[in-house]
C-alpha positions in Angstrom: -5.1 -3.9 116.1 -2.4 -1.6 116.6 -1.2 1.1 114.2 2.0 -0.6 112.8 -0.5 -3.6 112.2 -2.5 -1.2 110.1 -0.2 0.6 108.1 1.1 -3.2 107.1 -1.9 -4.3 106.0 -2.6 -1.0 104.4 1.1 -1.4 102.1 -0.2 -5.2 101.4 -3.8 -4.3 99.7 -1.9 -1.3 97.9 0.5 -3.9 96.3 -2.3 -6.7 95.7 -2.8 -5.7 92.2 1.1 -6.4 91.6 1.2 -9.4 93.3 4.6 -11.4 94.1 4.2 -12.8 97.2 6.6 -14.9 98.6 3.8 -18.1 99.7 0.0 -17.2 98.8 -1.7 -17.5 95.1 -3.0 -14.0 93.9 -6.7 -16.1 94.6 -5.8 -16.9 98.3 -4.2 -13.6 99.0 -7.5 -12.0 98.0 -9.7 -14.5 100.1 -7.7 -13.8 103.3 -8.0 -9.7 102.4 -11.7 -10.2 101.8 -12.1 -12.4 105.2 -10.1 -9.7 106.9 -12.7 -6.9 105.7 -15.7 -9.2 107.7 -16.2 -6.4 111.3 -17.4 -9.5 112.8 -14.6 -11.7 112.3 -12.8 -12.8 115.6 -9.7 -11.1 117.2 -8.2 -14.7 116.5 -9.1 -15.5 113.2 -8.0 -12.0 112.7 -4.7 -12.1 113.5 -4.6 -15.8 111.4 -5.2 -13.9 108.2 -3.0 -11.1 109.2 0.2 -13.3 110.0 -0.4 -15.1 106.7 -1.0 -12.2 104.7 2.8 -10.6 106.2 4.7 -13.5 106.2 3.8 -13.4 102.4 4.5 -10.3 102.3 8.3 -11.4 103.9 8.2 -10.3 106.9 10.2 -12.7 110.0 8.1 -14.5 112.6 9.7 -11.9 114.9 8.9 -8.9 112.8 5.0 -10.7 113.0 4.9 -11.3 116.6 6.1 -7.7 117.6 3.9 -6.4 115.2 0.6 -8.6 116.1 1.3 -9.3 119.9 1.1 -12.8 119.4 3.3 -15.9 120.2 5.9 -17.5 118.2 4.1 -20.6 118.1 1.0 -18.7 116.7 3.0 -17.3 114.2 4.7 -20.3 113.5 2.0 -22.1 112.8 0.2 -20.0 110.3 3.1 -18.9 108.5 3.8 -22.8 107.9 0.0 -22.9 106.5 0.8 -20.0 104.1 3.7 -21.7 103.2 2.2 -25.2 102.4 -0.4 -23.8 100.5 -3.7 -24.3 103.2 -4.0 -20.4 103.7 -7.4 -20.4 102.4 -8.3 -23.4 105.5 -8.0 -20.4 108.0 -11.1 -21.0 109.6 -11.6 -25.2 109.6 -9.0 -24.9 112.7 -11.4 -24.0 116.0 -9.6 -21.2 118.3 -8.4 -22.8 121.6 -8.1 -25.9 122.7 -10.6 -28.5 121.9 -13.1 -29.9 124.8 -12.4 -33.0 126.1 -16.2 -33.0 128.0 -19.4 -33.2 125.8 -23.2 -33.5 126.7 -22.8 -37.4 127.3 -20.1 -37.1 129.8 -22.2 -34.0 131.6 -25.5 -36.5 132.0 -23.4 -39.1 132.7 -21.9 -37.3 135.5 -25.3 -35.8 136.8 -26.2 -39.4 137.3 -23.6 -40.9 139.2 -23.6 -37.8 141.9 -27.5 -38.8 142.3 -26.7 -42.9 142.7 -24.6 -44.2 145.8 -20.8 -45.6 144.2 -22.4 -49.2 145.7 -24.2 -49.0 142.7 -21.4 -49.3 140.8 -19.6 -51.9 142.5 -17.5 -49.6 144.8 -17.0 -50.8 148.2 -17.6 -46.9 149.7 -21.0 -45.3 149.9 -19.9 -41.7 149.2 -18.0 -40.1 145.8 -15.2 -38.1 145.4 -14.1 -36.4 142.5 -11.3 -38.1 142.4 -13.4 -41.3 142.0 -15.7 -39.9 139.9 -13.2 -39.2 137.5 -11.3 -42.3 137.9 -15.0 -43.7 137.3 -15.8 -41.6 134.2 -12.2 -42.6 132.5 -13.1 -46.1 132.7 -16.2 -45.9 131.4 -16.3 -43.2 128.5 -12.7 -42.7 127.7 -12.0 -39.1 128.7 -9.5 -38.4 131.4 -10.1 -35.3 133.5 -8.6 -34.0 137.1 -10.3 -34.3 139.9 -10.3 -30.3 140.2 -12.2 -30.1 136.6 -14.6 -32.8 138.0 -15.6 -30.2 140.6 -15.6 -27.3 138.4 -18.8 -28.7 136.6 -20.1 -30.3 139.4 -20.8 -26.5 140.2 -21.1 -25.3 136.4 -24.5 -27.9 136.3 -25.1 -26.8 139.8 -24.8 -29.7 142.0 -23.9 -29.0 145.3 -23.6 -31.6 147.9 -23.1 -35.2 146.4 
């Protein structure tokens, strides 16, 4: 966190008691300072709580993203929730992008590179990741490059297939 981050969130708990936020409840405004307390608490979910708790206290989605380091879109995003009211949902969102591959898929996977295609009704005797994933898209839904295919072919360790 750097220093001009700390000196803002300093001037915010020093004018909690008289609060007149421009988007958070008294209640929520304490939550998110409480949350921010945690020494735990992620860089990410950090800097949530911390774009909230200064665009409440009026602060420009510019001002924030100097301040924080963070992208406009970030900062878009949570000054919106603060602004709807969902400031105290801070942590139901997951940080990054969500995983398109799950345990199913994986097995799934590890079995096909053990079979011949034949198998499967292919007319060629070896895969390729390309048909692998072409494969896996037909069957369970989830649509991956050819490139990730390979990446946990070598994440669960397979090596020739």
């Amino acid at each position: 966190m750097n220093t001009v981050t700390l000196t803002s969130i300093e001037e915010i708990k020093d004018n909690e008691s008289s609060h007149s936020g421009r988007y958070l409840t008294a209640f929520q405004k304490k939550l998110l300072l409480k949350s921010l307390q945690n020494p735990n608490l992620a860089e990410r979910y950090r800097q949530r709580l911390q774009i909230m708790l200064l665009a409440d206290e009026g602060k420009s989605q510019t001002e924030i993203c100097q301040m924080l380091g963070c992208c406009h879109g970030t900062a878009r995003h949570w000054m919106l929730m603060a602004r709807t009211g969902q400031a105290q949902h801070w942590q139901e969102q997951p940080i990054g992008r969500p995983k398109a591959i799950n345990d199913q898929y994986l097995e799934r996977l590890k079995e096909l590179v053990t079979q011949s295609p034949k198998a499967c009704g292919y007319a060629f005797s070896r895969w390729t990741a390309k048909w692998l994933s072409h494969h896996l898209a037909k069957e369970l839904g989830i649509e991956i490059s050819d490139r990730h295919i390979n990446r946990l072919l070598k994440q669960i360790g397979v090596r020739k297939w």
